[in-house]
VOVEX-165865 format. One record per residue (C-alpha): residue number from 0; residue in one letter; z, x, y. Coordinates in pm, whole numbers. Layout:
<nodes>
+-----+------+--------+--------+--------+
! pos ! code !      Z !      X !      Y !
+-----+------+--------+--------+--------+
! NUM !    A !      Z !      X !      Y !
...
+-----+------+--------+--------+--------+
</nodes>
This chain:
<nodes>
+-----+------+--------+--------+--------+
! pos ! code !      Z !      X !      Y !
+-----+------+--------+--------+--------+
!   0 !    X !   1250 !   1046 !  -2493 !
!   1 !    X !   1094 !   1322 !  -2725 !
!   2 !    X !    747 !   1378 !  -2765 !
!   3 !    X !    510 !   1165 !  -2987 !
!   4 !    X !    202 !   1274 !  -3140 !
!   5 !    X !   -116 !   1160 !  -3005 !
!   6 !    X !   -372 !   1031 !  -3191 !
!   7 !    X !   -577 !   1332 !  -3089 !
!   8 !    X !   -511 !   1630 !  -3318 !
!   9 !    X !   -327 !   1873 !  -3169 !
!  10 !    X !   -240 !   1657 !  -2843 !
!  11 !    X !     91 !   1602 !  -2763 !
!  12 !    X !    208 !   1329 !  -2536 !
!  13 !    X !    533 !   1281 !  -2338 !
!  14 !    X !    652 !    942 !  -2336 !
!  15 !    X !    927 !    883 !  -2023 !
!  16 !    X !   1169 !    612 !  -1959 !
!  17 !    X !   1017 !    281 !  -1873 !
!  18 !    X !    718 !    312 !  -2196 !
!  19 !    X !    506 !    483 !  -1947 !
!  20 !    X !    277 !    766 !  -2155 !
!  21 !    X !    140 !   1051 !  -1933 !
!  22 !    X !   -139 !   1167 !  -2045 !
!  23 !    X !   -199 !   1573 !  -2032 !
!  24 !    X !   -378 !   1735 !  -1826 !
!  25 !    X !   -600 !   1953 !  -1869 !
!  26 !    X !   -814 !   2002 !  -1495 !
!  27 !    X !   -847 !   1889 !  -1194 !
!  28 !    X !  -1149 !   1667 !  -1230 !
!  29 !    X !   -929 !   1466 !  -1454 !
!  30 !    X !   -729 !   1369 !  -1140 !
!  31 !    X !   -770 !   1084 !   -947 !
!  32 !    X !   -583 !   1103 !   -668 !
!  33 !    X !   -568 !    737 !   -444 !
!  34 !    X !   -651 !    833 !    -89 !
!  35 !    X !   -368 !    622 !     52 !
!  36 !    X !   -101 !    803 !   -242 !
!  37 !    X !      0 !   1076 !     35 !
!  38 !    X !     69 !    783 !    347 !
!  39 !    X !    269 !    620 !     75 !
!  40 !    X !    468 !    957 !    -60 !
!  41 !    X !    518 !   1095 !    332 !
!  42 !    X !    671 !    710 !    410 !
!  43 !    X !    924 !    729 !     98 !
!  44 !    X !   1003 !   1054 !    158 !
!  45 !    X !   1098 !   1001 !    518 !
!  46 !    X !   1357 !    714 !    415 !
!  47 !    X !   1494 !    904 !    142 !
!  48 !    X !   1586 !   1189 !    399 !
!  49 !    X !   1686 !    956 !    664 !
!  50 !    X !   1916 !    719 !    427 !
!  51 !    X !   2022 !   1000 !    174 !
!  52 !    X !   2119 !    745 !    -62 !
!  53 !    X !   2357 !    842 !   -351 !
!  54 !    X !   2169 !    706 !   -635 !
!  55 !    X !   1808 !    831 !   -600 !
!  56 !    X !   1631 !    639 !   -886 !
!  57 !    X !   1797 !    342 !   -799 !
!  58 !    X !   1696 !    336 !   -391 !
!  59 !    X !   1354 !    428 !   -529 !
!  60 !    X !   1295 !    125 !   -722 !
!  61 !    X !   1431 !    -75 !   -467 !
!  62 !    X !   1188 !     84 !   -176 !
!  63 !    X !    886 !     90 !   -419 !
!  64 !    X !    989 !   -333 !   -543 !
!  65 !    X !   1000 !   -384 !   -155 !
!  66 !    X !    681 !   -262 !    -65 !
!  67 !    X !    482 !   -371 !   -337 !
!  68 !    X !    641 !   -732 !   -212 !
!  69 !    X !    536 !   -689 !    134 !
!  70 !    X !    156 !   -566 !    -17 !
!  71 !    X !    119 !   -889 !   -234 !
!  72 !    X !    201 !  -1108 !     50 !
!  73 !    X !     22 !   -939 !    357 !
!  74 !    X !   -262 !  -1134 !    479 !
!  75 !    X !   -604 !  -1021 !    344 !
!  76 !    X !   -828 !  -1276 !    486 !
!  77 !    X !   -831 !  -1287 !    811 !
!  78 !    X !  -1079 !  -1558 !    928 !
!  79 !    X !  -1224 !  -1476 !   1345 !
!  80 !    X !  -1257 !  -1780 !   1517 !
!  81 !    X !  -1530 !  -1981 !   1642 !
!  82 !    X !  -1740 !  -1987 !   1934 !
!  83 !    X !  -1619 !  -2340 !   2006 !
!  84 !    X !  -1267 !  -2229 !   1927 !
!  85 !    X !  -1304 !  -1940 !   2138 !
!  86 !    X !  -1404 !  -2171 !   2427 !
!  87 !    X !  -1172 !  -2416 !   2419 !
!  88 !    X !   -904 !  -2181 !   2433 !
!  89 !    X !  -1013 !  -2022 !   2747 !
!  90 !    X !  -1109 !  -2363 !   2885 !
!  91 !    X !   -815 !  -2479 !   2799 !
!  92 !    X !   -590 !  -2196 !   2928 !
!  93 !    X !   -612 !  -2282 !   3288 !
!  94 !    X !   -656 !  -2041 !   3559 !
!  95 !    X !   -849 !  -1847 !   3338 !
!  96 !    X !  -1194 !  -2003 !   3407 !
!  97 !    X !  -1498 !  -2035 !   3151 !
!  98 !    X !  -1576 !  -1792 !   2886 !
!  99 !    X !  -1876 !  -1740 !   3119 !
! 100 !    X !  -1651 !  -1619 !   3355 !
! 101 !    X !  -1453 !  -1364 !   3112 !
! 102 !    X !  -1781 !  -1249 !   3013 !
! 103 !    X !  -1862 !  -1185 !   3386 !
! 104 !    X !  -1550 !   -995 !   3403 !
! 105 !    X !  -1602 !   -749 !   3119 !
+-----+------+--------+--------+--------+
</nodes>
């Protein structure tokens, strides 16, 4: 795409496939950098050198689609369980004695 004006006078602002407008930069502190953005980069990376697939862009919208799938459906809410539950599973578990008894044992 070629550049469009920004409303700011004098600004110019690059608009790139997909309607996504960066916005310049003009210093660091303008930066906000995700703390998990360089686990994500170093994991991409890593399949892209391992797979060396022939259409880049392509692969990479597939990988990125595939993990933003597995993000939405990993389990947030993880609920601990119960005393009670807690003791009827080691009750229940035979051989393994009382939870009295596992707490002896730690």
């Amino acid at each position: 795409d070629v550049p469009s004006r920004h409303p700011r006078a004098g600004v110019s602002k690059m608009t790139v496939p997909g309607n996504m407008d960066v916005e310049p930069l003009y210093c660091a502190e303008q930066i906000n950098v995700p703390p998990e953005l360089a686990d994500v980069l170093k994991s991409y990376t890593k399949e892209v050198v391992r797979r060396q697939p022939h259409d880049l862009y392509e692969f990479s919208a597939k990988y990125f689609a595939e993990l933003a799938e597995v993000a939405r459906t990993a389990v947030v809410d993880i609920v601990p369980p119960t005393v009670d539950q807690i003791k009827a599973a080691f009750e229940g578990s035979g051989g393994v004695g009382t939870l009295s008894d596992l707490k002896a044992k730690c």
